[in-house]
KOLDOLUM-800499 format. One record per residue: x, y, z of N, C-alpha, C, O in turn; residue in three letters; residue number from 1. Coordinates in steps of 0.1 Angstrom, whole numbers. Example, Ala and Ser with C-alpha at 12.3 -4.5 7.8 and 13.67 -1.06 7.14 Angstrom:
! residues 2
DRENKOL    n_X    n_Y    n_Z   ca_X   ca_Y   ca_Z    c_X    c_Y    c_Z    o_X    o_Y    o_Z   aa    i
DRENKOL    132    -57     78    123    -45     78    132    -33     78    142    -33     85  ALA    1
DRENKOL    128    -22     71    137    -11     71    129      0     79    134     11     80  SER    2
This chain:
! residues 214
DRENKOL    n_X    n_Y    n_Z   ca_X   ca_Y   ca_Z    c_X    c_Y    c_Z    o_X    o_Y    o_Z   aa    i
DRENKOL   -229    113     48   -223    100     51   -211     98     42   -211    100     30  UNK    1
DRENKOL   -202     94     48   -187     90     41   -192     81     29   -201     72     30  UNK    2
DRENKOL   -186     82     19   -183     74      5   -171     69      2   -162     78      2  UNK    3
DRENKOL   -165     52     -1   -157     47      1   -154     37    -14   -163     30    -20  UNK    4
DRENKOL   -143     37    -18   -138     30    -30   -128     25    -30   -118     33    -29  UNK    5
DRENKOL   -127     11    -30   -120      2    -26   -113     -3    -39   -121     -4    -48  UNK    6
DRENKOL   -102     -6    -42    -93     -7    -53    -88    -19    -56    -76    -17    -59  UNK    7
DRENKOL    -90    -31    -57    -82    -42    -50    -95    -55    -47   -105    -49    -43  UNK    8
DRENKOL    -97    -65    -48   -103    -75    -41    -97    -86    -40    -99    -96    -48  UNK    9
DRENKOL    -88    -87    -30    -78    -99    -26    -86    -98    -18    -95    -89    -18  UNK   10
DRENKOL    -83   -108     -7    -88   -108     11    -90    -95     15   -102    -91     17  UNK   11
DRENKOL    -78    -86     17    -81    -75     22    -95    -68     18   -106    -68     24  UNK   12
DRENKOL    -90    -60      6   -100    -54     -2   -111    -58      3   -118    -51     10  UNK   13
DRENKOL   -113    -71     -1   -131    -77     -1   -138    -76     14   -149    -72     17  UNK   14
DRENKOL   -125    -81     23   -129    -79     39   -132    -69     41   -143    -67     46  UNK   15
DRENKOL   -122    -55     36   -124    -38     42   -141    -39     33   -151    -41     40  UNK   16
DRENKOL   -142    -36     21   -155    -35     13   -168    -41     17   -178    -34     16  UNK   17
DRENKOL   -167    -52     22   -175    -59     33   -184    -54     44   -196    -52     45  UNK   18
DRENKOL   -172    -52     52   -174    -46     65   -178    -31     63   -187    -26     70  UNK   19
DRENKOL   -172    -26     54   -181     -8     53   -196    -10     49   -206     -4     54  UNK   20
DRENKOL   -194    -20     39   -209    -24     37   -216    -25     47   -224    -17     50  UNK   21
DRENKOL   -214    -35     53   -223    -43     63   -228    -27     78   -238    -26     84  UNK   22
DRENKOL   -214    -20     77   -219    -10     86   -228      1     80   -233     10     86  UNK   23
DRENKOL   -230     -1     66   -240      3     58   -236     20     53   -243     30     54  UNK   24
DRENKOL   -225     20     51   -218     28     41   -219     27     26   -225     16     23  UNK   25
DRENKOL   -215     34     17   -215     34      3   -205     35     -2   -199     46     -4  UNK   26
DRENKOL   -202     19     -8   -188     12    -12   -190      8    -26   -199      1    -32  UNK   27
DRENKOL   -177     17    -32   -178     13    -49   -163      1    -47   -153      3    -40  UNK   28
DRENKOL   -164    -10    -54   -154    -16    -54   -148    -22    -66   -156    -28    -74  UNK   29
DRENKOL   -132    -21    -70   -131    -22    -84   -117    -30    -86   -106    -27    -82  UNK   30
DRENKOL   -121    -39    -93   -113    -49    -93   -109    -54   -106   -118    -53   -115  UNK   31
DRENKOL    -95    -59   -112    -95    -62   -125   -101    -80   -131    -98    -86   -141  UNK   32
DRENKOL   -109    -86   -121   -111   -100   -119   -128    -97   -123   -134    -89   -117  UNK   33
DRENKOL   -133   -103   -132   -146    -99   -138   -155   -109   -130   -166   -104   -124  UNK   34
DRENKOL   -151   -126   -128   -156   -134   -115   -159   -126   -108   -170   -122   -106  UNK   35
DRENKOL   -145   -123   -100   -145   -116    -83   -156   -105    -80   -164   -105    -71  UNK   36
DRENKOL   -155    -97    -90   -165    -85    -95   -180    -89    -93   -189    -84    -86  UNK   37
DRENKOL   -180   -102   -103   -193   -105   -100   -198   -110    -86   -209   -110    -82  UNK   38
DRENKOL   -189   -115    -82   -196   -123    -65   -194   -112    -60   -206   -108    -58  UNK   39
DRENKOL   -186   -104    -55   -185    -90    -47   -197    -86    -46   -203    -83    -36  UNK   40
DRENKOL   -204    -84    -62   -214    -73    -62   -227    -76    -61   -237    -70    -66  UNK   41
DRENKOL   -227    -88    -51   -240    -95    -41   -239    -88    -26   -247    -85    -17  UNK   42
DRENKOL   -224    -86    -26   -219    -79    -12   -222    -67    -10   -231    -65     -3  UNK   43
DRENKOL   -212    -55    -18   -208    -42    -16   -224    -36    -24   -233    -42    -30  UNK   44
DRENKOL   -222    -23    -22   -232    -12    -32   -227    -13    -45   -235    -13    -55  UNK   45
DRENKOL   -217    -14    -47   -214    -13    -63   -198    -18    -69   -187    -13    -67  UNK   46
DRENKOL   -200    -27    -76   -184    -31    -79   -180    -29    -93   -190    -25   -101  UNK   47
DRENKOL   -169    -30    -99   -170    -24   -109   -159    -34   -115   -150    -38   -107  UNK   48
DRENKOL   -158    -38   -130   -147    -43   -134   -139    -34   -145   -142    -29   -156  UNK   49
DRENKOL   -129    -33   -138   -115    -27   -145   -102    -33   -157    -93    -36   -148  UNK   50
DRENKOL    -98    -36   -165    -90    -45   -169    -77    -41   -169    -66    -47   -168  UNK   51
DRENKOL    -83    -24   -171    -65    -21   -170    -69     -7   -159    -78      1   -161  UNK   52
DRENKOL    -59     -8   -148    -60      8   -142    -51     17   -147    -38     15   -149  UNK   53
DRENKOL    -60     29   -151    -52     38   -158    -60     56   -154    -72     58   -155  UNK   54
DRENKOL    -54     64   -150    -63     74   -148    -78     76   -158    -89     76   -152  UNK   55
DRENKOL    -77     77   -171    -89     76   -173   -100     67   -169   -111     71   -165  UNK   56
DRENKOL    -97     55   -168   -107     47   -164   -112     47   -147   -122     46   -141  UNK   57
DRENKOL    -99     51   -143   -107     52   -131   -115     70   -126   -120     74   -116  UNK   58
DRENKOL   -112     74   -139   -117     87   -139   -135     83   -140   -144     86   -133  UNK   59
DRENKOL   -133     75   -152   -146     73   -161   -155     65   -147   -167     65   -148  UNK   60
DRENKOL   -150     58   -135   -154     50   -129   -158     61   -115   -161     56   -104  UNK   61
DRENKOL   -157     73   -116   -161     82   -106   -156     82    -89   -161     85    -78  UNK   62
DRENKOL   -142     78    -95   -135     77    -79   -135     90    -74   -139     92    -63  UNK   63
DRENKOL   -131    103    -83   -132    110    -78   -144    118    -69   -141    129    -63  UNK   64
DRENKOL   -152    114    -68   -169    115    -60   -163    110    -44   -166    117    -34  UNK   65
DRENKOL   -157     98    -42   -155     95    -31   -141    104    -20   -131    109    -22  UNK   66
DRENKOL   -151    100     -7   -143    108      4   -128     97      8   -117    101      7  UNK   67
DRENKOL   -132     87     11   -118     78     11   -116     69     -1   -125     67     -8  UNK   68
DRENKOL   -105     64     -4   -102     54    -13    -90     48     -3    -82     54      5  UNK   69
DRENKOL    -94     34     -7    -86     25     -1    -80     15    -12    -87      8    -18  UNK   70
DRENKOL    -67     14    -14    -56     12    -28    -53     -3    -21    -42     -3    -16  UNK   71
DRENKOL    -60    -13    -19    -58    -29    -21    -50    -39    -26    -53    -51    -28  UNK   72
DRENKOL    -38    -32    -31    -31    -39    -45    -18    -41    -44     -9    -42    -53  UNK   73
DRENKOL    -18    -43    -29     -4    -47    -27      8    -51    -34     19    -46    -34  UNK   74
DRENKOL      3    -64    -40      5    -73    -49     15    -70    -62     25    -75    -68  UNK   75
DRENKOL      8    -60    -63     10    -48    -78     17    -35    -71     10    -25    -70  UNK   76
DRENKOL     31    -33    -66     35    -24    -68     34     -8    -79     33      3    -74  UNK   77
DRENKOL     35    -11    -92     29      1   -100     15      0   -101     11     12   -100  UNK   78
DRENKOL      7     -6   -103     -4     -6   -103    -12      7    -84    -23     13    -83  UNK   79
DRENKOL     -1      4    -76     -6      5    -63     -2     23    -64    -10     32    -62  UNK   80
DRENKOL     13     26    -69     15     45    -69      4     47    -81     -3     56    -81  UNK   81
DRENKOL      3     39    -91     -8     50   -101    -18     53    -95    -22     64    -95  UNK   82
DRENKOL    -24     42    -89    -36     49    -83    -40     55    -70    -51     61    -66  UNK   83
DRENKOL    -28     52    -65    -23     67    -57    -26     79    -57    -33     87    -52  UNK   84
DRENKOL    -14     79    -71     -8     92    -71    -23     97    -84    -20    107    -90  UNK   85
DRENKOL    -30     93    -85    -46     95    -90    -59     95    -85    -70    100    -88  UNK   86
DRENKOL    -55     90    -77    -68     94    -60    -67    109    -58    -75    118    -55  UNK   87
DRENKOL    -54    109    -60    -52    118    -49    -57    134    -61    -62    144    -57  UNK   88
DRENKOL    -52    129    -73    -47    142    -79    -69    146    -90    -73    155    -98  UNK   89
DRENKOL    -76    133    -82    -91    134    -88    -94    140    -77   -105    144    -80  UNK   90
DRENKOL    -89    146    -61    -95    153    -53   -104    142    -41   -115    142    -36  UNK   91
DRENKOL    -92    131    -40   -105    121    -29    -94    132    -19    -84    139    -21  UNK   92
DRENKOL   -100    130    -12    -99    131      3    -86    125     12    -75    130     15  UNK   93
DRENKOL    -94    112     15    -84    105     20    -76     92     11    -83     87      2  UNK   94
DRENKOL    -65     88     13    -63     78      1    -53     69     14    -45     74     22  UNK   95
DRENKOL    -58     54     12    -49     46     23    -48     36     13    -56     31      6  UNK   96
DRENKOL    -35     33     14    -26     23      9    -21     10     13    -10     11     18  UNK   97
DRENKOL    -25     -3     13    -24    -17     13    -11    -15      6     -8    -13     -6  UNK   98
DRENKOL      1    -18     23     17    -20     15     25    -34     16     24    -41     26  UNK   99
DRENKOL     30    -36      8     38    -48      9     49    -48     20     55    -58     23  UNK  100
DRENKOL     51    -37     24     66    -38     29     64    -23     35     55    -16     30  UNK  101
DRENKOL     75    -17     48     82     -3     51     83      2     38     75      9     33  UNK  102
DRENKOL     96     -5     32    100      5     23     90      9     13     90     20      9  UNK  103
DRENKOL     81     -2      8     68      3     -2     62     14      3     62     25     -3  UNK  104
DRENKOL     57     11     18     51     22     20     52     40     28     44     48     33  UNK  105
DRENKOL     66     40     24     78     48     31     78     55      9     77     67      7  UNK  106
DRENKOL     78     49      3     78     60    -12     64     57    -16     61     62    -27  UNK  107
DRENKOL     52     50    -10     38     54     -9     35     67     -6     29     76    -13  UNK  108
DRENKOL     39     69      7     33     80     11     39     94      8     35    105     11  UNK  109
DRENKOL     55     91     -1     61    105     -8     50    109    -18     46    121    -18  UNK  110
DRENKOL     45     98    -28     40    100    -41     24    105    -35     17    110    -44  UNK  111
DRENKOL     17    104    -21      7    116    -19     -4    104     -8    -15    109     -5  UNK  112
DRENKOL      0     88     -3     -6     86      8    -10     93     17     -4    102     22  UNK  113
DRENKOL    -23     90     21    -22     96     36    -19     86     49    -17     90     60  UNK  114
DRENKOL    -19     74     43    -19     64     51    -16     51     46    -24     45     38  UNK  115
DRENKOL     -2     45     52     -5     32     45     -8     23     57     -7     26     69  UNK  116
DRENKOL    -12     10     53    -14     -1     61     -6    -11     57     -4    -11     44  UNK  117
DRENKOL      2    -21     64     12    -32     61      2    -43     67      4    -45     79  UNK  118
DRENKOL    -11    -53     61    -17    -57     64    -11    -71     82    -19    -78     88  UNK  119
DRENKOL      0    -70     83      4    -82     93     -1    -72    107     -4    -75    118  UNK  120
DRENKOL      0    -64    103     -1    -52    115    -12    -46    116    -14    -39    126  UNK  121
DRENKOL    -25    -47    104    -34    -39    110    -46    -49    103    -45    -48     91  UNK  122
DRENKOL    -53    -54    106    -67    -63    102    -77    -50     90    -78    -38     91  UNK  123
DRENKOL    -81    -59     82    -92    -51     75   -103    -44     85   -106    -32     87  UNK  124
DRENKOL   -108    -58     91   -121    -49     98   -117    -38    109   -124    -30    113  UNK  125
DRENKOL   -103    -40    115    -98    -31    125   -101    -17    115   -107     -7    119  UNK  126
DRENKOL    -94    -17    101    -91     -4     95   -110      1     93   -115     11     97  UNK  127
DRENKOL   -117     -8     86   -128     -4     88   -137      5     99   -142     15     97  UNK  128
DRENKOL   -137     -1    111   -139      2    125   -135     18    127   -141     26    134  UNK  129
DRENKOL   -128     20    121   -116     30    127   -120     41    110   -112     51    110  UNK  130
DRENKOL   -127     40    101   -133     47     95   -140     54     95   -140     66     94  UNK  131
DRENKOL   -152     42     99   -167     48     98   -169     52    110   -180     55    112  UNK  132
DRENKOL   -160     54    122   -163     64    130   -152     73    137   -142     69    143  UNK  133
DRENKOL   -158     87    134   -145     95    138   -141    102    151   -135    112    153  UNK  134
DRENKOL   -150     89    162   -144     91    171   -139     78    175   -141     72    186  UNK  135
DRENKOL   -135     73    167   -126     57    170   -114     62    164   -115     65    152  UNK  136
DRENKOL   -103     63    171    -93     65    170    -84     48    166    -77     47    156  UNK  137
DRENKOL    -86     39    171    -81     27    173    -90     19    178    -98     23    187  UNK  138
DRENKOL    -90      7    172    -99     -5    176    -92    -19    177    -83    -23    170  UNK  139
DRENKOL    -96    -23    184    -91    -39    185   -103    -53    190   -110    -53    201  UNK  140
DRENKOL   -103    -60    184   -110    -75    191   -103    -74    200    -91    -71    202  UNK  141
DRENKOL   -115    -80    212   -110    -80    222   -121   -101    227   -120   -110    236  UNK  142
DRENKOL   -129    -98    218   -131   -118    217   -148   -115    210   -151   -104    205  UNK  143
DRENKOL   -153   -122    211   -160   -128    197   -171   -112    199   -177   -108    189  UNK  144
DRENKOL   -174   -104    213   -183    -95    219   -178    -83    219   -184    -73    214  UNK  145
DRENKOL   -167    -83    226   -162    -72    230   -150    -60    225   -151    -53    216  UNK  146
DRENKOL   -143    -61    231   -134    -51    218   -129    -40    228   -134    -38    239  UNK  147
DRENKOL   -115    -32    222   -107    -24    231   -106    -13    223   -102    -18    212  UNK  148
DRENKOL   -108      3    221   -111     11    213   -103     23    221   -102     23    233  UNK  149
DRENKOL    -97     34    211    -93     43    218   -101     55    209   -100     58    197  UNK  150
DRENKOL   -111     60    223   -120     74    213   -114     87    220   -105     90    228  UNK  151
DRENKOL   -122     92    215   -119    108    216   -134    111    223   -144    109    217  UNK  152
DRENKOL   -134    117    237   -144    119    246   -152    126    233   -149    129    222  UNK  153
DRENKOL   -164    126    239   -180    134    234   -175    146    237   -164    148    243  UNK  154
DRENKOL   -184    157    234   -186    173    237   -187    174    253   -181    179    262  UNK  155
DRENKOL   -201    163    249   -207    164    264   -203    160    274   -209    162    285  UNK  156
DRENKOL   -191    153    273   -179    145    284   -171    158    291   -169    159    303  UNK  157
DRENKOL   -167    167    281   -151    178    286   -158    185    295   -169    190    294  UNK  158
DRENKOL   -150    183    304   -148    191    314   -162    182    328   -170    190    333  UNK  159
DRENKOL   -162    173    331   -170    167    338   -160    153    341   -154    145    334  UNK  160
DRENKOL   -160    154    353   -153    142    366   -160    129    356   -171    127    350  UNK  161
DRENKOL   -150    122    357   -153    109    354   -161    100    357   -166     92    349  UNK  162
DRENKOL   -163    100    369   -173     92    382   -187     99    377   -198     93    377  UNK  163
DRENKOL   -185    113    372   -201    117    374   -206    112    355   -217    115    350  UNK  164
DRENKOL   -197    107    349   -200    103    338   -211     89    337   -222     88    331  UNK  165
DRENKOL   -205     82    344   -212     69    348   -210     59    338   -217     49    339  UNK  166
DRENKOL   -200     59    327   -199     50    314   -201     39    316   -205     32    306  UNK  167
DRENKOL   -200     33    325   -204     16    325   -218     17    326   -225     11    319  UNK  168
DRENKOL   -224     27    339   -238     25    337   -245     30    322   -255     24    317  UNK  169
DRENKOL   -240     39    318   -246     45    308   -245     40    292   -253     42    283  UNK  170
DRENKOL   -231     32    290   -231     33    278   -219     17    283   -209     15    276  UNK  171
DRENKOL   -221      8    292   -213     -4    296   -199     -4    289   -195    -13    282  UNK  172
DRENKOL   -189     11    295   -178      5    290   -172     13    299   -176     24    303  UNK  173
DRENKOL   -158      3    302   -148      2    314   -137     12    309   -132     10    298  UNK  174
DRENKOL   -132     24    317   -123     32    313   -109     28    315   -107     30    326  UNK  175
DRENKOL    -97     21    309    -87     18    311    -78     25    310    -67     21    314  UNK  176
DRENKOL    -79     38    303    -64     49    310    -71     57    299    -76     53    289  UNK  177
DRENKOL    -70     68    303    -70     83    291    -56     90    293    -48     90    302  UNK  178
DRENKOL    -56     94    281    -35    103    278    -41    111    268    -53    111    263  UNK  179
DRENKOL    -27    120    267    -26    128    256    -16    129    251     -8    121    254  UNK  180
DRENKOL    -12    138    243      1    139    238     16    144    251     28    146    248  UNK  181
DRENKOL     10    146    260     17    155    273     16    143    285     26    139    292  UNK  182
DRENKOL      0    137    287      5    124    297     -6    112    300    -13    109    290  UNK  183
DRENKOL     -7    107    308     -9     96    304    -20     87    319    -13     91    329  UNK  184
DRENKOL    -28     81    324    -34     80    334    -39     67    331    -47     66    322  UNK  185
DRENKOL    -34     54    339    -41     43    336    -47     40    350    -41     42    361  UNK  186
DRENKOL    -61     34    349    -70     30    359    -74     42    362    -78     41    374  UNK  187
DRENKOL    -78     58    357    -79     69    360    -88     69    372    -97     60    374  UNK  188
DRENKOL    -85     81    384    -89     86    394   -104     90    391   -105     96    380  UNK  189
DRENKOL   -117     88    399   -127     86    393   -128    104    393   -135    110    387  UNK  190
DRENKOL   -122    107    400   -125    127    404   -122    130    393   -126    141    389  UNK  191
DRENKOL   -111    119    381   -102    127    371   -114    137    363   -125    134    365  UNK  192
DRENKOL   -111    144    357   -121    160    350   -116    160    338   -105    164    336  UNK  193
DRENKOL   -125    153    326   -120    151    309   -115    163    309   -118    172    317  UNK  194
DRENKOL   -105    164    299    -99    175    288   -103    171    278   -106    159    274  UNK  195
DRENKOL   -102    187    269   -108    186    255    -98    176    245   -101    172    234  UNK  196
DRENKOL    -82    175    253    -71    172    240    -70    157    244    -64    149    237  UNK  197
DRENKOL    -75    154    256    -80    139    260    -79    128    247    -77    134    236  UNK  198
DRENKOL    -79    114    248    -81    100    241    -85     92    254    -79     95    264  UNK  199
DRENKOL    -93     84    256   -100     75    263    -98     57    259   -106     52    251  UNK  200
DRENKOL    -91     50    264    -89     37    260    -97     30    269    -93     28    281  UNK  201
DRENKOL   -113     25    262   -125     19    269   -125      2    264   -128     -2    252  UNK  202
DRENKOL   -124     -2    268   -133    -18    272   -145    -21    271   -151    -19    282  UNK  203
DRENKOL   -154    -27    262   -170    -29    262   -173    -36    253   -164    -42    246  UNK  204
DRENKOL   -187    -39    250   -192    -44    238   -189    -36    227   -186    -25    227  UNK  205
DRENKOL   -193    -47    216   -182    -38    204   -199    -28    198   -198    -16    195  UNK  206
DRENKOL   -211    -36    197   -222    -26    193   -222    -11    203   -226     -1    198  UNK  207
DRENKOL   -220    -10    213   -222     -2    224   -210     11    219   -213     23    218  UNK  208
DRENKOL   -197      3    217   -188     13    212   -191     20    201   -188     32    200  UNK  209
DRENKOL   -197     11    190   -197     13    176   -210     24    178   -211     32    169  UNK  210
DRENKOL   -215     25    186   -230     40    184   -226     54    198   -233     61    203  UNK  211
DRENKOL   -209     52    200   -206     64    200   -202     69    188   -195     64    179  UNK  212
DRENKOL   -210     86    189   -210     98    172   -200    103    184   -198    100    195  UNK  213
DRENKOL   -195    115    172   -188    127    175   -197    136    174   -194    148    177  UNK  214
């Protein structure tokens, strides 16, 4: 199971750390606010207080163990490449970046992002959603139930007509166009026949989505 360390507890932070929680992931979260730290760590698996980020300490704090880190610290410009450019160089994995701005996150991702986020444009629990499963390509609220998701068909989908899929009966969600890098099909022909290089943009309840695996 994915392991996640969250850097940061503003809104963001605490929302992303939250929500991985709540999907019952294992969230270290580390914050230089010793309060914040303490209420957090009613929330997440484990929070940690920091006073100063500096590679050793977040050495000593075992970021390196985790598969993603998520850098919350918008706020904090140098604070935000050190521990960047220190995720990256302890061997995490993935490292995503909470940026203030393009340009922040345009010399984020020189110094070794994999990803940044400009929080007006992408919600915490959207980026959550879109972690903990890696056949959720994109997620969106779609009202307090439901939700608009772009996955990556199952194994067991490629190469079988759509109609004989039956997704509404089977798993209650409405197919609204599948594409790929080459084209593109909205309201798809029910004869249409998955490809393996397929994306699927489905319509459904959001628990129904959330328990398609890869």
């Amino acid at each position: 199971m994915k392991q996640f360390v969250v850097i940061g507890c503003g809104r963001f932070g605490a929302a992303c750390a939250t929500e991985l929680t709540r999907e019952g992931y294992d969230v270290l979260l580390i914050d230089n606010n010793e309060e914040t730290v303490d209420d957090v760590s009613k929330v997440v698996t484990h929070a940690i207080y920091i006073d100063h980020l500096s590679e050793s300490n977040l050495k000593s704090a075992g970021v390196g163990n985790f598969d993603t880190a998520i850098i919350a610290i918008a706020s904090n410009f140098e604070a935000a490449v050190l521990s960047t450019a220190v995720c990256k160089k302890l061997g995490v994995n993935q490292v995503i970046v909470k940026a203030k701005d393009q340009l922040h996150a345009e010399i984020l991702t020189k110094i070794g992002a994999d990803r940044t986020i400009i929080p007006e444009s992408e919600s915490a629990i959207r980026l959550a959603k879109k972690l903990t499963n890696d056949n959720i390509f994109d997620y969106m609220d779609f009202s307090v139930d439901y939700a608009i998701a772009e996955i990556k068909p199952l194994q067991k989908w490629v190469n079988k007509r759509l109609d004989d899929l039956d997704l509404r009966q089977n798993h209650d969600l409405n197919v609204i166009a599948i594409k790929s890098n080459t084209y593109s099909h909205i309201n798809p022909d029910p004869n249409y026949i998955i490809q393996p290089e397929d994306y699927m943009l489905v319509i459904g309840p959001k628990n129904h989505i959330e328990k398609i695996q890869a």
